[in-house]
N, C-alpha and C positions, 0 to 999 in steps of 0.2 A: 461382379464381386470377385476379389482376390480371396488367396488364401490368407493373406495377409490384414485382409478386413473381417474374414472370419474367429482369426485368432484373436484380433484383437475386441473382438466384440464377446467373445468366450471370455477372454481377460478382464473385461471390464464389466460381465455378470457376476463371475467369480469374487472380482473385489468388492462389488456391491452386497454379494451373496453375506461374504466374510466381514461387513465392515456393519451389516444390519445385525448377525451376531455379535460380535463387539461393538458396541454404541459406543466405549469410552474411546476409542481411537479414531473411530467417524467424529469424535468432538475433537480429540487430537490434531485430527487430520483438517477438521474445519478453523481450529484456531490457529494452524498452522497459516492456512489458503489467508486467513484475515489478517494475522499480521504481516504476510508479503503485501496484501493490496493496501495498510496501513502506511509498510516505508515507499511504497510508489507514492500514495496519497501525501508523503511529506516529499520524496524530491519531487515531486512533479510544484508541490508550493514553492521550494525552494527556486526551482525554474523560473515558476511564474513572478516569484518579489523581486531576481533578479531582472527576468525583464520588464515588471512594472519601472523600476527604478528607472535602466536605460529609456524605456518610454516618455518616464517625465523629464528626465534631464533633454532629450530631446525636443519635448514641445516647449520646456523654458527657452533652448536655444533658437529654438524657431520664433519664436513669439521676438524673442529680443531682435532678430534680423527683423521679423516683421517694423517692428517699432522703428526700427533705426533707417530703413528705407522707405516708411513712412513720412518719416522726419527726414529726409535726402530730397522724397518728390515734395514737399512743403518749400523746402529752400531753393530746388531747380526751379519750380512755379513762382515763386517770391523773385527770383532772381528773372524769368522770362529765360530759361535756356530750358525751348521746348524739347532741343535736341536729346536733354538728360532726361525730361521730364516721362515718354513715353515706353523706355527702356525701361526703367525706375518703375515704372506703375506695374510692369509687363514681371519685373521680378519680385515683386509686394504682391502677384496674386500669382504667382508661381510660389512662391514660400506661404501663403493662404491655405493651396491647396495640399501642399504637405503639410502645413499642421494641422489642417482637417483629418488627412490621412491619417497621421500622428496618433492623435486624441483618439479618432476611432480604434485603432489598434490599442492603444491606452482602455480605454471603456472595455474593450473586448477581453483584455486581460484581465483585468480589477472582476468583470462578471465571471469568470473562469476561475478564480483565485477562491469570490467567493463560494463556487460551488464546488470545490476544492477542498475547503472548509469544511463544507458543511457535510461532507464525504466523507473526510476524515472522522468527524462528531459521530456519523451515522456509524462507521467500522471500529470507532472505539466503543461506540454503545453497544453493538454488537459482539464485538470481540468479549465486555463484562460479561454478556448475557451468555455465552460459551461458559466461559470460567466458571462462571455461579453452579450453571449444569452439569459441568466436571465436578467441580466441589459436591454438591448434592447428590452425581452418581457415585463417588467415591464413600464419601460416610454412606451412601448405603448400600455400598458393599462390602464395606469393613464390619470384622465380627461386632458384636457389644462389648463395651469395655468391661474387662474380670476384675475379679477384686484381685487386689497383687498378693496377700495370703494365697490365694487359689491358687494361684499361678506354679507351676511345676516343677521341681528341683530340674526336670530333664532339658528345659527347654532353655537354647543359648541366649543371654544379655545383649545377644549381636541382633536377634532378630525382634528384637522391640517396636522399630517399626515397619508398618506394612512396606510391600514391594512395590516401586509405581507400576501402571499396566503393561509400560512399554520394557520395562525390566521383566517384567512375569512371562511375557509373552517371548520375548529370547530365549530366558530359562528353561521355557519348555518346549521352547522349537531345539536348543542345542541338547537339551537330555533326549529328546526323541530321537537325534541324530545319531548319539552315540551309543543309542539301545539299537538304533537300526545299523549301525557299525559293527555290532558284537553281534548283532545275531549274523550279520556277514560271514565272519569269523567262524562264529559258531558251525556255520555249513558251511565251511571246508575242510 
């Protein structure tokens, strides 16, 4: 064990520590993690439609040499020129086995696309289920709403509405900073 695996294992109780007290930024922090694994979940589709495409345009190409040097050892054999006939046969199952290969790599992609899909469906179903629970820890932690008679000749038109968490929580890491600035000052 380094010192370096100690600090960092200090570091990462510490965030744990502070992120179980703030729950609204462990959801931050989670919906953050889901929409990065959502835009992978799209280009990695992206990847894969582009190489399904190339895949199929290849087994159409293969397919069609196969045809046509099918149609070649037909005519060497019709014709009695064994000399072509064996070459020809030799390259209709050398182009077979690439588009077997083909296809498979095809099939392979199309199954990987679909569970791509279905990755995505999962991280955006997930990603709502975040949001909802932000929404719902947010209204409840917002005051009740006052009646606007009540409401207070002193208090500014500017602060009508609430702060987000990640605004609250600068605001009072930077006012801590500049109380611990002044008191600097102050002792000297």
């Amino acid at each position: 064990m380094s010192i370096f695996d100690d600090f960092s294992r200090f570091l990462e109780t510490r965030l744990d520590e502070f992120l179980k007290a703030h729950p609204h930024l462990e959801m931050m922090a989670l919906e953050e993690q889901l929409r990065g694994q959502e835009e992978d979940a799209i280009a990695t589709l992206i990847t894969l439609k582009r190489r399904e495409t190339e895949l199929e345009a290849a087994v159409l190409e293969t397919a069609q040499d196969i045809k046509r040097w099918h149609e070649r050892i037909a005519k060497a054999e019709s014709a009695n020129r064994l000399d072509l006939v064996k070459p020809a046969k030799e390259r209709e199952a050398t182009l077979l086995r690439q588009g077997n290969h083909l296809w498979g790599q095809m099939k392979s992609v199309k199954s990987r696309l679909a569970e791509t899909k279905q990755l995505r469906q999962r991280i955006q179903a997930k990603r709502q289920e975040v949001k909802a629970k932000m929404a719902a820890a947010q209204t409840a932690t917002q005051p009740p709403p006052t009646d606007s008679s009540t409401t207070g000749w002193h208090r500014s038109p500017f602060q009508s509405k609430p702060l987000d968490p990640l605004e609250e929580s600068f605001q009072r890491w930077e006012t801590e900073a500049e109380l611990d600035a002044l008191k600097r000052e102050m002792g000297q």
